[in-house]
N, C-alpha and C positions, 0 to 999 in steps of 0.2 A: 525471516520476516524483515520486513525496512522500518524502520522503529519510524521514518517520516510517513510512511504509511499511515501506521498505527495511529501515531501524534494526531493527524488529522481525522480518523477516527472518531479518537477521543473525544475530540473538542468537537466534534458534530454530537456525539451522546452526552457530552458534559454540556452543551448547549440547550439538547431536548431536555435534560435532566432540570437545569435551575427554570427552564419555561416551565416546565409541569409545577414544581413547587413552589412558583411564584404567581400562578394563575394565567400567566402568560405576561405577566408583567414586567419582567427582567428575562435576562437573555446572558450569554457568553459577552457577546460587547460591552454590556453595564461593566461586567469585571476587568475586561480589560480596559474600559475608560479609565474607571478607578485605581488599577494599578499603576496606570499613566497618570493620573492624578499625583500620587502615594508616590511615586518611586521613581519616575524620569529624570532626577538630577541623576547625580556621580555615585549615588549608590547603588541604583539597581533594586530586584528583588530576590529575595530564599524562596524555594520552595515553602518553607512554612508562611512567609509573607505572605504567599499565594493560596496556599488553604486558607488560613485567616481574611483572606477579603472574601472568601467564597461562604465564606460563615458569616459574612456581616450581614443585617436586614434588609440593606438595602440593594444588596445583591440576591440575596433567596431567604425563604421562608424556612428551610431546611436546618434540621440540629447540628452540630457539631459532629456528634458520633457518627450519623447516617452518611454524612459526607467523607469523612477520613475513613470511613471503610469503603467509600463506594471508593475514591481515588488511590487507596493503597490499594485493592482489585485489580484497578485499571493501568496502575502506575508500575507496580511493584512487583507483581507476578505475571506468569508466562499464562494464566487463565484464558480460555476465549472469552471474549468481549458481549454481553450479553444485549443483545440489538431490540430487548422485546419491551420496554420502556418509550422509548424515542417512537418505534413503530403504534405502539396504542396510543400517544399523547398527536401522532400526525395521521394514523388510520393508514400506513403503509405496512406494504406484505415485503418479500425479498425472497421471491420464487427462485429456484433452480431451473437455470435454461439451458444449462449442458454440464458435462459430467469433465470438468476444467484438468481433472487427476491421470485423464488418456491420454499419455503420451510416450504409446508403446511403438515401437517401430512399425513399419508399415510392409508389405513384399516388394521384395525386389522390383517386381513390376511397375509400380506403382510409378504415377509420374509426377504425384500432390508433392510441392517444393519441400523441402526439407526443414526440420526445424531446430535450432539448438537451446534456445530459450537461455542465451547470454544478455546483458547489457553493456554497452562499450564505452568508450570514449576514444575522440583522436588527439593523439598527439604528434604533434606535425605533421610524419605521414605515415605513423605507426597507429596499429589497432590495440589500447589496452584493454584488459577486462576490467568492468566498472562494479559489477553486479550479477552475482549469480542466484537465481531462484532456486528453491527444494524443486526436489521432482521434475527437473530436468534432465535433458539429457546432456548437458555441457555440468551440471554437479554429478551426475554420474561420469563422467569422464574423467572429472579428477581437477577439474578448471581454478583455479587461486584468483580471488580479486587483487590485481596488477599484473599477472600474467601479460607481457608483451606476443599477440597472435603472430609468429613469422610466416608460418607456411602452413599448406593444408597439401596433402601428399606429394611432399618435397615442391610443391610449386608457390611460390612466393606470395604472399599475401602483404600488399600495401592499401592505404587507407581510402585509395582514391576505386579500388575494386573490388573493395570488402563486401558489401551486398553483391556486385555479380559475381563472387566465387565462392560465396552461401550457396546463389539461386542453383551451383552448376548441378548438386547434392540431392536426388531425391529422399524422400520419407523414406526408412529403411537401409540407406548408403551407408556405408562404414567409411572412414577418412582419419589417417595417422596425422594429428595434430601437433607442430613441432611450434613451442614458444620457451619465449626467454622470460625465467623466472630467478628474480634479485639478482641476475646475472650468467642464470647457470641454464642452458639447454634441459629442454625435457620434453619425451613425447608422450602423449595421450592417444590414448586407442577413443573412437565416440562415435556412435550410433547415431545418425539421426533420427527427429520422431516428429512426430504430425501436432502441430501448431492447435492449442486448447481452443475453443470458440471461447465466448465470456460467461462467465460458471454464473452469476446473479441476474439479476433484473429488477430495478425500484417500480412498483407498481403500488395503487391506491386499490383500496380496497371497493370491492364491489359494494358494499353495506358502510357508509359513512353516519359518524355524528353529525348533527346542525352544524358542530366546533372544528370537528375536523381540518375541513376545505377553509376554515377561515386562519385555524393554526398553520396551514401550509405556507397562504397567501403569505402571512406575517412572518415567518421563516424566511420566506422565497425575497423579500425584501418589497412584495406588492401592493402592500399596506403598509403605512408610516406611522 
């Protein structure tokens, strides 16, 4: 997981959350004004600072206890993230629109481009590895985030041809992967595999509150 991911997550449900226990009166912004109030010289904030203004009244209506356990949940353990709070306070679903986990090789035949499910970055004119996802086929292969890519079947891979010597790879292709790792050669054997579509979808629910559509607006930033 990309704990920035998550981060931003959070703070969308730590958002729905103090709306709902404030009546829609405060918001994630109130607390972070407030911290900016409280804390923008030379010192900064603790986390504890920061539960402590989340418990103040004037941030949420919410107890003490309700909140240091919601955020120790959220904060502190590998739990999944419980989205059904936020969805009842906005009247939104989070339907499955594809099955994101397929990403098994494809046949030989097959002509769908190839997928590795890396994230890079360049440097000058080398490709390093920035980011590897679960349940790809570059973490199956064995890929290390800084991995420098040099070659893909002994043929030289530079930054300026990195996507067209992806495309060359269909779904199903095999490719002996040679990079330089903390300085040391190594190869990786790696399958390609066929590219997830997008696994969610935010939709409103067919059957709304009167409150609903108007907690959206005020979310959405359409009401002031």
């Amino acid at each position: 997981m990309s704990y920035y991911t998550k981060g931003a997550v959070i703070g969308f449900l730590l958002d729905a959350r103090l709306r709902r226990l404030s009546g829609g009166a405060r918001s994630l912004d109130d607390v972070m004004r407030l911290a900016y109030e409280r804390y923008s010289g030379d010192r900064g904030f603790t986390p504890t600072d920061f539960r402590d203004i989340l418990k103040r009244p004037t941030t949420s209506t919410a107890g003490g206890d309700a909140d240091d356990a919601w955020l120790r949940e959220a904060l502190e353990t590998t739990s999944e993230l419980d989205y059904r709070e936020a969805q009842s306070w906005y009247g939104l679903d989070l339907p499955a629109t594809s099955d994101s986990s397929v990403t098994e090789p494809m046949p030989e035949e097959s002509l769908e481009t190839g997928w590795i499910g890396l994230e890079t970055r360049i440097s000058g004119n080398s490709v390093v590895v920035a980011r590897i996802p679960r349940d790809t086929p570059a973490a199956d292969a064995g890929f290390n985030v800084g991995d420098e890519i040099l070659a893909f079947d002994d043929y030289r891979v530079y930054a300026a041809d990195w996507a067209v010597r992806q495309a060359l790879y269909p779904a199903g292709a095999t490719a002996s992967v040679l990079v330089s790792r903390r300085g040391r050669l190594a190869r990786l054997d790696m399958t390609f595999g066929r590219a997830p579509g997008p696994a969610w979808a935010v939709t409103t629910r067919s059957v709304m509150t009167a409150a609903q559509p108007y907690r959206i607006d005020a979310w959405l930033g359409a009401i002031k």
